[in-house]
MARVEXTI-650610 format. One record per atom (N, C-alpha, C, CB): x, y, z. Coordinates in steps of 0.02 Angstrom, whole numbers, plus 50000, padded with zeros to 5 digits. Glycine has a CB too. Layout:
BEGIN
XYZ ...
END
This chain:
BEGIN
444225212048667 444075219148674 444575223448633 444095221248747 445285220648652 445625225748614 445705224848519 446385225748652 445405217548509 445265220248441 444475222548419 445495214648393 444165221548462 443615228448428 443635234048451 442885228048433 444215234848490 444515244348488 444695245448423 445305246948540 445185244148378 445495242548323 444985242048264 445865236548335 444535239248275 443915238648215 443435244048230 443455230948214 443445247648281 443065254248280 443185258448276 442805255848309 444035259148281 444435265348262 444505265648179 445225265148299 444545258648155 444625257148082 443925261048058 444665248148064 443465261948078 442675263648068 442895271848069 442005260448142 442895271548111 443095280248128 443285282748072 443725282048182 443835281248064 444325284648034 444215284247969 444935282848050 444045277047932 443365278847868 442845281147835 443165277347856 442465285947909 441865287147906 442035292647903 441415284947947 442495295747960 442675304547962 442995304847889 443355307748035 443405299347865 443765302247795 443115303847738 444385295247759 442695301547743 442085300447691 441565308047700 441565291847718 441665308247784 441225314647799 441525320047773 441105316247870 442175321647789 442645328547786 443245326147717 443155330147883 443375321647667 443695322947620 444565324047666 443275329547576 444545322047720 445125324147746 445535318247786 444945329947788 446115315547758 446315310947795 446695313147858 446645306947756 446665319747867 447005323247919 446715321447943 447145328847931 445725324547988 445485325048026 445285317548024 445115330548027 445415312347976 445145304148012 445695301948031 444765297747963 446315303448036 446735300048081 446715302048154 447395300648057 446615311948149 446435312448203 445935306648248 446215318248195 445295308548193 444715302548236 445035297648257 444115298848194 445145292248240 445625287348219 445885286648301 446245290048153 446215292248319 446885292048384 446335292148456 447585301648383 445815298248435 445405300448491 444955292848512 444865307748463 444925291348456 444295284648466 444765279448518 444045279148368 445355276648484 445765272648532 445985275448603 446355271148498 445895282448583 446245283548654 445475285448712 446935291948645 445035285348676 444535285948722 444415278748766 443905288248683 444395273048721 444435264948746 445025264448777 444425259048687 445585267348768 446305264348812 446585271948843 447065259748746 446255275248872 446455279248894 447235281048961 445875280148903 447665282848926 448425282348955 448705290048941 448945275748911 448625294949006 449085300248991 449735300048999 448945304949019 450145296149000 450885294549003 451275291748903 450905286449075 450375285248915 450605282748832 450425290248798 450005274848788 449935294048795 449905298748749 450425303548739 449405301548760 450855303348792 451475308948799 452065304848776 451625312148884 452155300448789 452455296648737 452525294848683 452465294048740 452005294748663 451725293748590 451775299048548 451035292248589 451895305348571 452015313048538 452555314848535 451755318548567 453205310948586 453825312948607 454195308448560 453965312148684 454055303348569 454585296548539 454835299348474 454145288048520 454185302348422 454205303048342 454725308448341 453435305348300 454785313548379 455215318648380 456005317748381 455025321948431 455995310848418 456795309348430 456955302248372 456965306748531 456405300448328 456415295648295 456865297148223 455725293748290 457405294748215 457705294248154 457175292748091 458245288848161 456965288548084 456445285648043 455955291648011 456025280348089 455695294648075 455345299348037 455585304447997 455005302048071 456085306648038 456515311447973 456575310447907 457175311747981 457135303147923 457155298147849 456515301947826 457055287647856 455985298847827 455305298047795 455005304647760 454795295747850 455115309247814 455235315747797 455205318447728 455775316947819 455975317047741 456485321147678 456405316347621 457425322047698 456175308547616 455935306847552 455415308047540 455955301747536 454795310247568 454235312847556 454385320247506 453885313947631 454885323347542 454915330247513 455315329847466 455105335647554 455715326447459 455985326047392 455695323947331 456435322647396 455395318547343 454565314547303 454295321747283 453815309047372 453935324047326 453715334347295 453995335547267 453735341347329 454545339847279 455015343347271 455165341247182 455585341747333 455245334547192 455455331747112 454855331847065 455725323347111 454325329847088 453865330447048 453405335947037 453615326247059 453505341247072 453355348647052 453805351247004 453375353447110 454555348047009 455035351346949 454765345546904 456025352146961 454455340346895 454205336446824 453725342146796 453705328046837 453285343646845 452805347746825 453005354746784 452445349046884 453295359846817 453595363346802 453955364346760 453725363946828 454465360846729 454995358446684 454375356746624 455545351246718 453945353446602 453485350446571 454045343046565 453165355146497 454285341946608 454645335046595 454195328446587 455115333746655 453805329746647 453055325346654 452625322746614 452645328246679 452435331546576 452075330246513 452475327346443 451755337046497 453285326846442 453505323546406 453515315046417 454025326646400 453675314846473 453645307346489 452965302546497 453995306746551 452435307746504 451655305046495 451625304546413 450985311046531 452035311146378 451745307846291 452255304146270 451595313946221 452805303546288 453365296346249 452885290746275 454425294846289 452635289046332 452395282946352 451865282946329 452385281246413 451435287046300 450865286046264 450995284446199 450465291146266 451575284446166 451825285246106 452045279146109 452285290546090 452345274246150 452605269746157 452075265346171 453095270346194 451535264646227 451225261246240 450445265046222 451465259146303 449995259046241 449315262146251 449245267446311 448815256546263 448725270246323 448585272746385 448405269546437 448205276346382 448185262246444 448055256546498 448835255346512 447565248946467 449075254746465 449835250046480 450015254946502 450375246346423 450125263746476 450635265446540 450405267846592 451115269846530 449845267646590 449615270546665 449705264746730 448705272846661 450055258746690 449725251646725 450765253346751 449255241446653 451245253046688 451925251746678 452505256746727 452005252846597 451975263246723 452545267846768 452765266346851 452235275746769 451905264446874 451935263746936 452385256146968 451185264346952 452165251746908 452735245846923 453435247646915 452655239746876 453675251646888 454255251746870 454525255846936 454345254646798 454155260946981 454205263647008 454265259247095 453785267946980 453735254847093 453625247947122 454355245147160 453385242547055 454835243547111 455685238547112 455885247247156 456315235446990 455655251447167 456095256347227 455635255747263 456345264647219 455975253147352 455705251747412 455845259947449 456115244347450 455455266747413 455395272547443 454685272447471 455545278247398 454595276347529 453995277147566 453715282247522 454065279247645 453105279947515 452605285547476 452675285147410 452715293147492 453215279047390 453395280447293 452645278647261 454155273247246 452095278947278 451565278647244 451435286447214 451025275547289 451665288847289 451545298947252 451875300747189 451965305947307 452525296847193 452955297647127 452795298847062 453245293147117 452345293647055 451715293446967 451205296846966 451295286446943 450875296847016 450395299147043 450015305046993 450655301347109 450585309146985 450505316646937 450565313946877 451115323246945 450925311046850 451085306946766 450255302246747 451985298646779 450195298646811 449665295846790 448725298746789 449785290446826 449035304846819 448345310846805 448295312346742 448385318346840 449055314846713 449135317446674 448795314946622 449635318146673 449205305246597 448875305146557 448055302546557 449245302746526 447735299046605 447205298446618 446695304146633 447285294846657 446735311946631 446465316146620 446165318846555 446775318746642 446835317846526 446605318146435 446075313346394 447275316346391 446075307146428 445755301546403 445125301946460 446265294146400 444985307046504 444355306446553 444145298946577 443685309646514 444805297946598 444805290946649 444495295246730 445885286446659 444125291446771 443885296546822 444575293646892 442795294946848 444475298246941 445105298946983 445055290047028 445015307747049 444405289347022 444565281147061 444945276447030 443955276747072 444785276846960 445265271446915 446085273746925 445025271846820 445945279846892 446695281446926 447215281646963 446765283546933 446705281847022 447015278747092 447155273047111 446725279647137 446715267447085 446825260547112 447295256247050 445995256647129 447305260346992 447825256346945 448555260046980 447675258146842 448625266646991 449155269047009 449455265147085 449005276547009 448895263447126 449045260647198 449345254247186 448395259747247 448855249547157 448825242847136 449515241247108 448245241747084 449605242747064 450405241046999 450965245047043 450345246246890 450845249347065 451345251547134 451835244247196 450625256447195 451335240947199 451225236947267 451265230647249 450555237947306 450905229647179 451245220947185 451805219347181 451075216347140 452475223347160 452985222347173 453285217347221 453105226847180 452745222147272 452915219947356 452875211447355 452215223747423 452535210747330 452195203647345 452905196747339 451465202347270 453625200247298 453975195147291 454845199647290 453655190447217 454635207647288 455215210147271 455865208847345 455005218547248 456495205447346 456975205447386 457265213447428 457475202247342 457305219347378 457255223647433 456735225847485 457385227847411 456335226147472 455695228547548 456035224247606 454595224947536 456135229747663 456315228147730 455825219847768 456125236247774 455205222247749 454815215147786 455055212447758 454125212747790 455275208347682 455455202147675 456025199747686 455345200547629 456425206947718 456905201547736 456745201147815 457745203447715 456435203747837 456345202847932 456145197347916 455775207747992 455695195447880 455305188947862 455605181847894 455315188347779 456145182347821 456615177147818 456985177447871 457015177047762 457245184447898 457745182647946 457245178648015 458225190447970 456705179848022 456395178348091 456255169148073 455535184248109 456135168148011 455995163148006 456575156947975 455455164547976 457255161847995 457765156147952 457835153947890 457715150647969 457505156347846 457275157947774 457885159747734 456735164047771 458155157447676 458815161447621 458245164447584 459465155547560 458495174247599 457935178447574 457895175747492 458105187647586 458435176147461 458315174047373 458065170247372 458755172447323 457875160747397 457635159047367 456905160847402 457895153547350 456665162547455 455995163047449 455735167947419 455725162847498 456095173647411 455795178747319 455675176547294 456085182447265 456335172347290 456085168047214 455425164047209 456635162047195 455215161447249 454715155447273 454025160847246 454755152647382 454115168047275 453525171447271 453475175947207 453445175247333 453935175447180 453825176947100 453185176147065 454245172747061 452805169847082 452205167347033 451405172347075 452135155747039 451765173547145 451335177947144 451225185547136 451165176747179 451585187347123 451905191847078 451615192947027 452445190347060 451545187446974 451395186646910 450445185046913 451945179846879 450495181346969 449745181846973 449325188846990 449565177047025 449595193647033 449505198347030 449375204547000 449675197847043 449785203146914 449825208746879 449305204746876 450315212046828 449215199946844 448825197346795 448135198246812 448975190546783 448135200046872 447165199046896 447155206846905 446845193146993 447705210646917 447505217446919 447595219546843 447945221946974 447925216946774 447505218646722 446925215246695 447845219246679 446565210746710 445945210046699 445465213546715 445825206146714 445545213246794 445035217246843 444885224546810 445395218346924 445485227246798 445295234046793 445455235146721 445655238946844 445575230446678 445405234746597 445305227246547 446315241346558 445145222046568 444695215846547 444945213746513 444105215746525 444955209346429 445525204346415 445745207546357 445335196246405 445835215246350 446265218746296 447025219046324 445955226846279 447255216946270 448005215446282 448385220446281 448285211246239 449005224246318 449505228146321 449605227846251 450055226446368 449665236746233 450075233446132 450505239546161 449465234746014 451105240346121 451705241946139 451845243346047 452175235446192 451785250546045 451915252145968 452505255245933 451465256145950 452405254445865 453265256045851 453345264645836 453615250945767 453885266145867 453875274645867 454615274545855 453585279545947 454565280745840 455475284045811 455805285245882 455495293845756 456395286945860 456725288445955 456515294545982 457655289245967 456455301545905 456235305045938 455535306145988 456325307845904 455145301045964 454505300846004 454415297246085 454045296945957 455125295946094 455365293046162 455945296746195 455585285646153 456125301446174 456415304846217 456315307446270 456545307746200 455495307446303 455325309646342 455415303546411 454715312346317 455525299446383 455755293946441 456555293446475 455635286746406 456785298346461 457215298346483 457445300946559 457395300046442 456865302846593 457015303446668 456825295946693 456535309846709 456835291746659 456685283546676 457465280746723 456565277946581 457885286546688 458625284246705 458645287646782 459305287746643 458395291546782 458465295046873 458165288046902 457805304246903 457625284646873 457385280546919 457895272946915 456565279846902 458075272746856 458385266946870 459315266846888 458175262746807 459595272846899 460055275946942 459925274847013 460075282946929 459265278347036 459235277947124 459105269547133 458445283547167 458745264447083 458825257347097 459545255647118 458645253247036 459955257247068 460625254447055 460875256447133 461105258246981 461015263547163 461325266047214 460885262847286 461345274447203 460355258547274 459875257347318 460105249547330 459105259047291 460175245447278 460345238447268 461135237247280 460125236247194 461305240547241 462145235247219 462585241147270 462545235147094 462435246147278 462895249947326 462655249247411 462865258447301 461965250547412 461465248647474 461425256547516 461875241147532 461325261647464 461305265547488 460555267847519 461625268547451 460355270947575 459525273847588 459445274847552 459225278547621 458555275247534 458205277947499 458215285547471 457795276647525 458295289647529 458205296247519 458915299447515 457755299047572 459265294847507 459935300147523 460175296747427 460725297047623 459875290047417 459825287647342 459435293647280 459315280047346 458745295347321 458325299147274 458565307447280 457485297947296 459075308447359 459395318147338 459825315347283 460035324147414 460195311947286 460695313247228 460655312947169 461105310447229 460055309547141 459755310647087 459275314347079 459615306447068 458965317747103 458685323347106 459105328647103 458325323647155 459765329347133 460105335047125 460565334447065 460445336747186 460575328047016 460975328046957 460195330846923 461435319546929 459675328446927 459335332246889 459195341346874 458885329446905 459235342346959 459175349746952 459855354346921 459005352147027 460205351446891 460905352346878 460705355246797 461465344446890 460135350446753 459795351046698 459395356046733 459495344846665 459065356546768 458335359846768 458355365546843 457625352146777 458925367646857 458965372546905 458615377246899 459475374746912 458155381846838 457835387746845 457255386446892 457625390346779 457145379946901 456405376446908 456685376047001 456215366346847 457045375547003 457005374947078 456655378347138 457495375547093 456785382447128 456495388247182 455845387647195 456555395347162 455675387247124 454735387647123 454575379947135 454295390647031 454985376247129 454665369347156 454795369247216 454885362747129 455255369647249 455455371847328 454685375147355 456225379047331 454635379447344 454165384547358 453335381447359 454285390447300 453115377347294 452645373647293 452675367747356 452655371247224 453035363747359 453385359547395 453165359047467 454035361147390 453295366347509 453295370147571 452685367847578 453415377847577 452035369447529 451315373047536 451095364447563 450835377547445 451415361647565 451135352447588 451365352947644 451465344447546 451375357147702 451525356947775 450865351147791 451475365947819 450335351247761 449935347847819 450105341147788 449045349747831 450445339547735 450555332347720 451015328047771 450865331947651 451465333647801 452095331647849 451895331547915 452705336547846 451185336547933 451035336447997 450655329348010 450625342848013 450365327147950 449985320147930 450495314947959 449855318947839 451025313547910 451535309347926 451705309048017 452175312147880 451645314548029 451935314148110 451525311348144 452085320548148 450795312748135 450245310948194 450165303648154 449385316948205 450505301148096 450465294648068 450995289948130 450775295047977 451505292348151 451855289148199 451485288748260 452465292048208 451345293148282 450945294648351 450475290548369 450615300748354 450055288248303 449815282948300 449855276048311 449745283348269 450245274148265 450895267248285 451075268048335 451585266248248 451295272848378 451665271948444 451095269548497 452045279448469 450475273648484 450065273148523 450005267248530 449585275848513 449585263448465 449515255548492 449985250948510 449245251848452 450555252148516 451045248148531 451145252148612 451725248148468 451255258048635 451225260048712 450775256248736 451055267148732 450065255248726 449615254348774 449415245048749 448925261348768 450025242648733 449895235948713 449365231948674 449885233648757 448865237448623 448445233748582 448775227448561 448255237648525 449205229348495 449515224348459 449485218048506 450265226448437 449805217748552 450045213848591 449215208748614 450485218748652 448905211248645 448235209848653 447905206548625 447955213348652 447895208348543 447865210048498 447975202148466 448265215848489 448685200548463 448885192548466 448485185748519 449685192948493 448485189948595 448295185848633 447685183748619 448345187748686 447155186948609 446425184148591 446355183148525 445845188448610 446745182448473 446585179148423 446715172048435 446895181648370 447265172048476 447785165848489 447225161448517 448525167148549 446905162448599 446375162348633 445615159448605 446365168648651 445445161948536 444825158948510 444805154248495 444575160848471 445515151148458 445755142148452 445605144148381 445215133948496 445665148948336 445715147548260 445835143548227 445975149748237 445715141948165 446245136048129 446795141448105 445845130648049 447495136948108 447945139848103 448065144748035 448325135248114 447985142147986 447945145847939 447425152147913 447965141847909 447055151147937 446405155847959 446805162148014 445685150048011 447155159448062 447485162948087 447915169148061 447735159448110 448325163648016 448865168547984 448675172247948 449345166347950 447905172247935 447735176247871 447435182947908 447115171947814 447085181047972 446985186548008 447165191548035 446865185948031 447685187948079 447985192948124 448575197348084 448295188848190 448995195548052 449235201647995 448895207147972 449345199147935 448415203947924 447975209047887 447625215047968 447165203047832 447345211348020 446975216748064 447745220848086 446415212648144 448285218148087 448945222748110 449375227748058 449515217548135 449015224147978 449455228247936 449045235247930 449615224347860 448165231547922 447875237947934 447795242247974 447515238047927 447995241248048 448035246248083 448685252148095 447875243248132 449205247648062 449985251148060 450095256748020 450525246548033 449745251047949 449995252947873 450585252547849 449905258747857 451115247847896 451715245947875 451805239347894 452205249947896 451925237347826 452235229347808 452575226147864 452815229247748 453265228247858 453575227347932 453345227348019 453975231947929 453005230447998 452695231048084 452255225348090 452175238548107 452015224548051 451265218548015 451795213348037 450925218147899 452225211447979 452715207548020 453065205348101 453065209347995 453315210948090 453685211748175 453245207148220 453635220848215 452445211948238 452275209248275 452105201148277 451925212748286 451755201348226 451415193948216 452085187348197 450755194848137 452255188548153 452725182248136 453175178448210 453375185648074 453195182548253 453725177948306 453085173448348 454315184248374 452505176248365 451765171148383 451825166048320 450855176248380 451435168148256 451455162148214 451885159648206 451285162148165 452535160148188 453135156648168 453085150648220 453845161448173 453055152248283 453245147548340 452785143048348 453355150448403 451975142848302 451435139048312 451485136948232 450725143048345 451875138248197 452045132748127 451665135548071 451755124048136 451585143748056 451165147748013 451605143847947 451175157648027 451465145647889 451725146547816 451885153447827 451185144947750 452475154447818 452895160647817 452625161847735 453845159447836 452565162247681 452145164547611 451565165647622 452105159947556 451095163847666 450425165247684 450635171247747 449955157547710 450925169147790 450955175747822 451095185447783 451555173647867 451595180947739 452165188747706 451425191247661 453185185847628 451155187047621 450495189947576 449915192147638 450115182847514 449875189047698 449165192547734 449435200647749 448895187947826 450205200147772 450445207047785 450425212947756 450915207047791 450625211447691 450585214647636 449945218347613 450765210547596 449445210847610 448465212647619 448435217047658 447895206847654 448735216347711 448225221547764 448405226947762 448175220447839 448905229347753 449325235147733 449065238247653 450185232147732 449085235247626 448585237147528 447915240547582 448145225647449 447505234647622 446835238847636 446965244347697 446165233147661 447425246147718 447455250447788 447505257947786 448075248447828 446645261647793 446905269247784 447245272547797 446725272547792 447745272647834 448275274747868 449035271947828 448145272047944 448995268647780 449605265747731 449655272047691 449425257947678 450325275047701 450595280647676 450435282047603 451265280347688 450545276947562 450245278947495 449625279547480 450385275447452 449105277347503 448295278047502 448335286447544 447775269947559 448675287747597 448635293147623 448635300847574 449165292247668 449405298147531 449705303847500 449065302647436 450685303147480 449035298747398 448785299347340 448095297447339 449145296047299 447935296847392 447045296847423 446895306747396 446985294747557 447435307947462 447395315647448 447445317447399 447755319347472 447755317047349 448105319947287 447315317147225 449145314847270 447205312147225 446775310047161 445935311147208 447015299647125 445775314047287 445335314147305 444905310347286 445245318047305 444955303747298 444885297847307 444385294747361 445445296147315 443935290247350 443355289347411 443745284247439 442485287047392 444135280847482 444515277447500 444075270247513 444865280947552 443465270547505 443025262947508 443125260747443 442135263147524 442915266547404 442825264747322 443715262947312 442455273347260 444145263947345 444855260547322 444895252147343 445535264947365 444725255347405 444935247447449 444205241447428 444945249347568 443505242747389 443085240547368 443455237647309 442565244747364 443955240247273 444215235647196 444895233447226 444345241247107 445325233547247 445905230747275 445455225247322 446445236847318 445135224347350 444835217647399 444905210147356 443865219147418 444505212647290 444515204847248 445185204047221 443945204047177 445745208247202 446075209847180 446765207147226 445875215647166 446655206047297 446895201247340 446755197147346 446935201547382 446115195347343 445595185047341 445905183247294 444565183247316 446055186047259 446295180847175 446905179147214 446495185947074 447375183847230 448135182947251 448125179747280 448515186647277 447815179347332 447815176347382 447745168047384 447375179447413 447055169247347 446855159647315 447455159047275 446005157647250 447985161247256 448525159747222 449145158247261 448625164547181 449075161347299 449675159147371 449415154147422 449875166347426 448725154447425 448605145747446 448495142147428 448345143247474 448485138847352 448565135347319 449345131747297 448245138147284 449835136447293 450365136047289 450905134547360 450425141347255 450555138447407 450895137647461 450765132147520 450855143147483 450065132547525 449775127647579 449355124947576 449655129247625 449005119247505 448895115647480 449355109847495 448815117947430 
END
């Protein structure tokens, strides 16, 4: 029962997004639907209270708004439009629309899909690429990162739950990684090859806010500083260059109140199914049907990543059940990941659903095969 609460709220909340263009009012749906099946006025008051006293969300917050904040001064500044034509100058228009978001990918910030988001309108507007392609190359090359990168928090809960040395199992998941680009450049621009052309320096100067990004890596990795306290300080060496621009990006910035009111009822959510013990449930009757094990691991992640939309939680819950019944910890970390890529409620489909107004089937309709490949690549490699 309690996972076809979960598969009808998943309905909901796809159908209201499709009716109303609004991922606001389908998360709403989304909460009302579960809470009509698990009805708890204590969990619901809880579930509204917790986020308020939650560190996390703040965190989340203030890198959300800084993510704005910075990329309204790209806009503004025409920094954007410089770094969309050096990379056009440098690369094709497939390659960089494919290159920014990976690069962007190696930083484990919430929402860094919003980051390109505007760069990759930019240049895919000029070339009348339509907003779905846009979206799912910008989502896609965002996220396979995930699939092997050592900073993201799940992989190391991963390893730690499973006794795992986090480097070498990165390392191990490297090839899917590589399988990943590789089927998300076929899929979406077929067997023309990346060309990478020769230009003067002046025609690359516009890449030079590449260094803000690979600065907040450096202060993120080798120092281990947060995310958002990594991306103010480079954001505020930038506004140091580009201070006239502040105010009015500040000001633009503000006008995304309902993006933040989003984020909040995004917790309220998560809390919910975890107050009224879905998740939990959730495990028990998958456990209960007598699955084959691996069939297992492939399930119960993906139905938990998609209902979270965070990796880690996908984790959390599930890995201490499978671990203890002998899952493949590489088949688990890729179902997590899956289910989280397809989960409307995964913060970057949220932000840049909104932003490229995006049919969110028509996303998660080309990312689906785009995991089968991966996937037949991590069980082939892994549990074969």
């Amino acid at each position: 029962m309690s996972t076809l609460i979960i598969i009808i709220s998943l309905i909901a909340l796809i159908s209201v997004q499709r009716m109303t263009k609004s991922i606001l009012f389908a998360i709403i749906g989304s909460i009302t639907t579960i809470v009509i099946f698990r009805f708890d006025p204590m969990a619901i008051f809880e579930s509204f209270r917790e986020p308020v006293f939650d560190l996390s969300l703040y965190k989340l917050l203030g890198t959300v708004f800084l993510i704005y904040l910075f990329s309204n001064a790209l806009d503004l500044s025409g920094d954007a439009k410089k770094f969309a034509s050096s990379s056009k100058a440098l690369f094709d228009d497939r390659t960089s629309m494919a290159f920014m978001p990976m690069m962007i990918g190696f930083l484990p910030m919430p929402g860094g899909a919003m980051f390109t988001a505007p760069i990759v309108k930019m240049i895919g507007d000029e070339e009348n690429f339509t907003n779905d392609y846009m979206m799912i190359v910008n989502y896609w090359f965002r996220h396979v990162v995930e699939f092997f990168w050592p900073v993201y928090p799940a992989i190391f809960l991963l390893t730690t739950m499973a006794g795992l040395e986090m480097g070498e199992f990165s390392i191990s998941l490297l090839p899917v990684f590589l399988i990943g680009t590789l089927a998300g450049w076929l899929f979406l621009n077929g067997f023309r090859l990346p060309k990478i052309k020769k230009v003067s320096r002046e025609q690359i100067k516009g890449l030079w806010i590449l260094g803000f990004i690979i600065c907040t890596g450096i202060l993120i990795l080798a120092f281990k500083v947060e995310g958002y306290l990594a991306l103010g300080i480079n954001i505020a060496v930038y506004f140091i260059f580009r201070r006239r621009y502040f105010f009015e990006s500040l000001k633009r910035t503000f006008k995304k109140w309902d993006v933040f009111l989003l984020l909040f009822l995004f917790f309220v959510y998560k809390n919910y199914l975890i107050t009224v013990n879905l998740t939990t449930d959730i495990a028990t009757e998958l456990n209960n049907i007598g699955l084959n094990l691996n069939l297992l691991t492939l399930i119960f992640p993906i139905l938990i990543g998609m209902s979270t939309g965070i990796t880690q939680s996908a984790i959390g819950i599930t890995a201490p059940l499978l671990l203890s019944i002998g899952a493949n910890p590489a088949l688990l970390y890729f179902a997590s990941v899956a289910g989280v890529l397809l989960s409307p409620v995964h913060l970057c489909v949220v932000l840049t659903g909104n932003y490229f107004k995006s049919d969110l089937m028509k996303v998660f309709g080309k990312t689906l095969p785009l995991l089968a490949i991966t996937g037949a690549g991590v069980y082939l490699l892994f549990v074969l």
